[in-house]
KOLNU-117479 format. One line per 5 residues: number of its first residue (from 1); for each residue x, z, y of C-alpha. Coordinates in nm, 3 decimals, decimal comma. Layout:
NUM = X:Z:Y  ...
//
This chain:
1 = 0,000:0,000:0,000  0,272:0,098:0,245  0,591:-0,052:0,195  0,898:0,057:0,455  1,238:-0,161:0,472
6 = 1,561:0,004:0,694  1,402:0,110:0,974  1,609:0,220:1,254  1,483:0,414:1,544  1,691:0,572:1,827
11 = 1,634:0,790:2,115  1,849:0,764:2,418  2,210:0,694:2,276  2,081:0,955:1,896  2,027:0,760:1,608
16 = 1,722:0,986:1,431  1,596:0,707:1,143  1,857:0,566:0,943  1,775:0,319:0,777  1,525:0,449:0,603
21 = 1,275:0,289:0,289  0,967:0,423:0,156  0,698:0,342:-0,035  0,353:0,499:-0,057  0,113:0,420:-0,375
26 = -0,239:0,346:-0,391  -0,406:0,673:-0,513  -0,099:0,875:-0,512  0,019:1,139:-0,232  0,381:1,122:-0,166
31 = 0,551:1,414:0,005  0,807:1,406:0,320  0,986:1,710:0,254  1,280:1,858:0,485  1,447:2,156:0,738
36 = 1,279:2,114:1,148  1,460:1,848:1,340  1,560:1,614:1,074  1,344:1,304:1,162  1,034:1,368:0,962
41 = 0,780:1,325:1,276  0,994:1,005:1,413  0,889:0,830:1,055  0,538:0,902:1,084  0,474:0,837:1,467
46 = 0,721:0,522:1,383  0,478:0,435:1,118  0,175:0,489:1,364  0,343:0,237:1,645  0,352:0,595:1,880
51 = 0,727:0,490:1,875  0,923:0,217:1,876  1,175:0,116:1,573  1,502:-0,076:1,645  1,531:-0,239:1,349
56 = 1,329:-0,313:1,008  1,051:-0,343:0,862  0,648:-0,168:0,814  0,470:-0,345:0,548  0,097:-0,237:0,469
61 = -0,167:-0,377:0,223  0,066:-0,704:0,221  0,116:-0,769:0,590  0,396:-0,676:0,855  0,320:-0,447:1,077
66 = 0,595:-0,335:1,288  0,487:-0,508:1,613  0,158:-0,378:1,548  0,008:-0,141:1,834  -0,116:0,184:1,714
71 = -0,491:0,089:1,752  -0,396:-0,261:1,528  -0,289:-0,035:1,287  -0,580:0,218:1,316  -0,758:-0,101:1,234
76 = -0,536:-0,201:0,960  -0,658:0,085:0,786  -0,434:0,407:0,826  -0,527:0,718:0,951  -0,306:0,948:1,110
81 = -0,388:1,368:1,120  -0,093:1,425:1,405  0,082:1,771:1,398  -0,045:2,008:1,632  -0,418:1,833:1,526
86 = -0,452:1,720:1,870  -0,848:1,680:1,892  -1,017:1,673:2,195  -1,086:2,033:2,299  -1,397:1,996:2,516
91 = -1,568:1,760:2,277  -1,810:1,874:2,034  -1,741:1,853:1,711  -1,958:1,548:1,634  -1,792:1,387:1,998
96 = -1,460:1,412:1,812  -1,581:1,280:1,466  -1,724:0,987:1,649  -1,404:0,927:1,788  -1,262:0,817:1,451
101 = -1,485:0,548:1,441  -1,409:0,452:1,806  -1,338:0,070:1,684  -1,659:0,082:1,522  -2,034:-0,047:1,615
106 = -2,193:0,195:1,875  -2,433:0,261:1,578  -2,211:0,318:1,309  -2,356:0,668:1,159  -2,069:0,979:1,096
111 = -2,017:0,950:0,704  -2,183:1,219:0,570  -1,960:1,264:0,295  -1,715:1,416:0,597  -1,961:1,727:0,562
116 = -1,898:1,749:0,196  -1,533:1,737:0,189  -1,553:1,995:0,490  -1,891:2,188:0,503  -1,772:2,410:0,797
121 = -1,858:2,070:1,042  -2,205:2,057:0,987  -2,267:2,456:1,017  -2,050:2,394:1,412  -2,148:2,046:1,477
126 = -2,257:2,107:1,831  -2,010:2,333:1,871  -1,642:2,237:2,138  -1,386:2,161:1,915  -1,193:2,401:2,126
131 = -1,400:2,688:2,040  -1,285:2,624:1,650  -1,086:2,814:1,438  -0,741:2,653:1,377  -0,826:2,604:1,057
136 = -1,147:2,459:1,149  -1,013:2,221:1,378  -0,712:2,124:1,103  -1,037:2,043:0,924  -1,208:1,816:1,204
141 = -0,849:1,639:1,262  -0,897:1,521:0,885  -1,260:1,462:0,897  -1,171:1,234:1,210  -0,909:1,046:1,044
146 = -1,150:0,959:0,749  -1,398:0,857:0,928  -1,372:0,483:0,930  -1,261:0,498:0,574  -0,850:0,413:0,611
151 = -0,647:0,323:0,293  -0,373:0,494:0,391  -0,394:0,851:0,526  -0,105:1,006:0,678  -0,080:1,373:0,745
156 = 0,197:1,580:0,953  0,234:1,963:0,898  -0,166:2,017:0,793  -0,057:2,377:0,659  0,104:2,464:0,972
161 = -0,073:2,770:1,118  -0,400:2,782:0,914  -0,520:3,079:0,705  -0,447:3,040:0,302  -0,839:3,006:0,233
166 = -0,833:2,697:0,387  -0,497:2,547:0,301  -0,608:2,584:-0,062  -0,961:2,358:0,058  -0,716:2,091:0,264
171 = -0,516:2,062:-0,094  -0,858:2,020:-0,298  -0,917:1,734:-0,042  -0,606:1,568:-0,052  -0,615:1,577:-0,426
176 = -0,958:1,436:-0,504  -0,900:1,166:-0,220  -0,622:1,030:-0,416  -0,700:1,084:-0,744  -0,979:0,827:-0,666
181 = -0,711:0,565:-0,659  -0,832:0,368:-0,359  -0,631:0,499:-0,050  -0,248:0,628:-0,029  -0,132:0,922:0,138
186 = 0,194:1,028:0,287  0,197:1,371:0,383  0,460:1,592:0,530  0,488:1,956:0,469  0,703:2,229:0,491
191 = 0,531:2,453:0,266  0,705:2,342:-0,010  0,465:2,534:-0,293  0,160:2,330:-0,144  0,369:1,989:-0,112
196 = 0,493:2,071:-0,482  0,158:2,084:-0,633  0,023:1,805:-0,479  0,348:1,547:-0,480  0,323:1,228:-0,739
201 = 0,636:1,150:-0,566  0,828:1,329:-0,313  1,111:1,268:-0,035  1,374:1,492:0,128  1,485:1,422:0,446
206 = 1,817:1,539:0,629  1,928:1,428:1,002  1,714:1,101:0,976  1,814:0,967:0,589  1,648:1,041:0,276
211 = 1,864:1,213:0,032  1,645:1,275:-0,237  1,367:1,089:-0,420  1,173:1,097:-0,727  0,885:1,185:-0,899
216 = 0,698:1,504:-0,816  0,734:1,649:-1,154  1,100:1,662:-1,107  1,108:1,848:-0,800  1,151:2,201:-0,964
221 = 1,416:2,068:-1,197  1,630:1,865:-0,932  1,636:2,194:-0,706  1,419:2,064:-0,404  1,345:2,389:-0,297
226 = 1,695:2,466:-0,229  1,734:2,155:-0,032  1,485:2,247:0,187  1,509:2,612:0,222  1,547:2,715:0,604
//
């Protein structure tokens, strides 16, 4: 689904991404893995269009994609949870699910399988996103980026900051989204026991190169834990 050659990307005169590959399976969640300030954010917002790349290339569902903007690619099909969830404070809940289907007819209806995969939405519907729990609103963020039904889901830190009642819902959600083998997701974590038991295949990261890959089952064996260990 998502297929990433060498990409370079530099800030000022700092190489972060060197050239890095990836790819990301239909109906399998691969894990970013790796220590703050190694590049991990770069790759996804790179991936997004949010920032430029020097050099490579972004391949998805068969077509290039690196001189894509961000809202060609929303309509290519990914969806991006950002860290920091970033949804619109002063916006109702339903304001900021409606916002995920933005590119959409005016009279395209929420999916109301969003309320199954999240129940909490319905309950606070009319409620400002603001006024939500962070876990609540780490729950929104998803819901929005599912709205218009992407085949690629990407998701940046969803564990950071939320209560373990929900993380353990977020992983449920993850799981059964790709175990229905029609979208890919990337997700990066630092909470390596949650990114463990949801990997099919998993990458480490360190200052802006991958220096580990492999399947998820190996992770334990190979030691990832150490590598990533602050």
């Amino acid at each position: 689904m998502l297929n990433v050659k060498n990409i370079n990307q530099y800030y000022g005169g700092s190489h972060i991404l060197r050239d890095v590959s990836l790819q990301a399976h239909q109906g399998k969640v691969t894990v970013l893995l790796g220590r703050n300030g190694v590049g991990k954010t770069t790759l996804l917002k790179s991936l997004m269009g949010l920032v430029p790349i020097k050099t490579g290339t972004i391949e998805f569902d068969g077509k290039p994609l690196q001189a894509a903007t961000p809202y060609e690619r929303a309509r290519a099909g990914i969806g991006f949870v950002p860290q920091g969830r970033e949804i619109f404070a002063r916006l109702t809940v339903e304001e900021n699910l409606r916002m995920g289907l933005a590119y959409k007819p005016g009279s395209t209806p929420i999916p109301a399988e969003l309320y199954e995969l999240f129940p909490v939405l319905k309950q606070m519907l009319h409620r400002r996103g603001g006024d939500l729990s962070g876990g609540q609103q780490q729950q929104l963020a998803i819901a929005r980026a599912l709205a218009a039904g992407p085949k690629l889901l990407i998701l940046d830190e969803p564990t950071e900051g939320i209560q373990p009642s929900i993380i353990k819902d977020i992983g449920r959600v993850i799981r059964m989204l790709a175990d229905r083998g029609t979208m890919a997701i990337l997700l990066c974590e630092q909470f390596y026991d949650f990114a463990q038991e949801l990997a099919d295949d998993y990458l480490v990261m360190e200052r802006g190169e991958f220096i580990a890959r492999g399947p998820g089952s190996e992770m334990e064996d190979k030691g990832i834990r150490q590598l990533v260990a602050i």
